[in-house]
C-alpha positions, 0 to 999 in steps of 0.5 A: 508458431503456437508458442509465439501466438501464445506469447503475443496474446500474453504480452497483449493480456499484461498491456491491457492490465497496465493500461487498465491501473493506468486509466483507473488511477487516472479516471477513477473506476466508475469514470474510467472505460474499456475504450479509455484502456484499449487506447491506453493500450494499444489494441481493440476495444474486442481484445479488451473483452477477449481478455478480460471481459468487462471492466469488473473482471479486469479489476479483479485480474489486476488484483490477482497480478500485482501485489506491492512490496508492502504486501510481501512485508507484511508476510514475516513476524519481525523486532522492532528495529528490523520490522521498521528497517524493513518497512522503510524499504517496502515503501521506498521500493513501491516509490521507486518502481511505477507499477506499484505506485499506480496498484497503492494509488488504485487501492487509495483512490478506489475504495469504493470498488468492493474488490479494492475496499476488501483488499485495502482493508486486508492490508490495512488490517494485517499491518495494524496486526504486525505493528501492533506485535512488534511493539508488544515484542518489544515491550517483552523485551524492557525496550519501551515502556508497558505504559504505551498504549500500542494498539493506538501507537500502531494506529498513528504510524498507519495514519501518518503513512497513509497520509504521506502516500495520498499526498506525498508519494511523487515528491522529490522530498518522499525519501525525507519525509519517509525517515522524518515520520519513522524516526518521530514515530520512534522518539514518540514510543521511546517517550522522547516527544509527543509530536505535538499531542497536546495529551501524551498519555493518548499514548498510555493504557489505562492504569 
């Protein structure tokens, strides 16, 4: 009996967190309230305190739970070609699956919730990083030119992925748009376009 209740009152914590990304996505963090997340989730506005007490440690145990698929690229040092393979994966994973859909949403709508801008710009960080080494990887290899500036290269991809999860994460198209980006991004280092930079040597370190 002890073992069920047990089991019961985590099933119960992880609807609440659910319930809770759920709202805040929806209603933004100030907007969104315990009442909202109790409805969401089926329970007493008591369970949700019971649980989490208040909204700001909710916030924080749904950061503590969920990570998304991007978070765990980021952990290795990969090539090139493996890195952005990769990368292609991680984001149509978090595509494919609702949770980390609703945890990249809260972390792109929320910033201004410090726990959320802390870990947005962790992330945000920590890809500039891995990015940043695979193309410097790469150019130690006489795959891309010394001449490209790949700190700014690094900062285009993070940019144009920001820009296609804020506002084409639900589309039909996200699996095109997704390949079209990174295989422009590819042609852009390799020298092959600019896409459309009217000053491709933005691209260039200074001599």
């Amino acid at each position: 009996m002890a073992r069920k209740t047990r089991d019961e009152a985590e099933l119960t914590r992880q609807r609440i967190l659910k319930a809770g990304l759920s709202v805040i996505v929806r209603d933004g963090y100030e907007a969104a309230t315990l009442e909202a997340i109790a409805r969401e989730a089926c329970v007493s506005r008591g369970a949700v305190y019971w649980h989490h007490n208040g909204k700001a440690m909710l916030v924080e145990q749904i950061l503590n739970e969920y990570s998304t698929p991007l978070e765990a690229y980021l952990e290795a040092p990969e090539t090139l070609s493996s890195g952005l393979s990769h990368l292609k994966r991680a984001l149509m994973e978090t595509a494919n699956r609702q949770e980390f859909m609703l945890v990249t949403k809260a972390l792109l709508m929320c910033k201004w919730e410090p726990r959320i801008d802390q870990r947005n710009k962790q992330i945000q960080d920590r890809l500039n990083s891995k990015l940043c080494h695979m193309l410097e990887d790469a150019q130690n290899k006489g795959e891309l030119d010394n001449s490209l500036n790949t700190e700014q290269a690094a900062k285009w991809l993070q940019c144009a992925l920001l820009g296609l999860f804020s506002y084409g994460l639900e589309q039909h198209s996200f699996t095109e748009l997704l390949d079209s980006t990174l295989t422009l991004f590819l042609l852009w280092i390799r020298g092959a376009t600019t896409l459309g930079n009217p000053d491709p040597s933005a691209l260039r370190s200074n001599p």
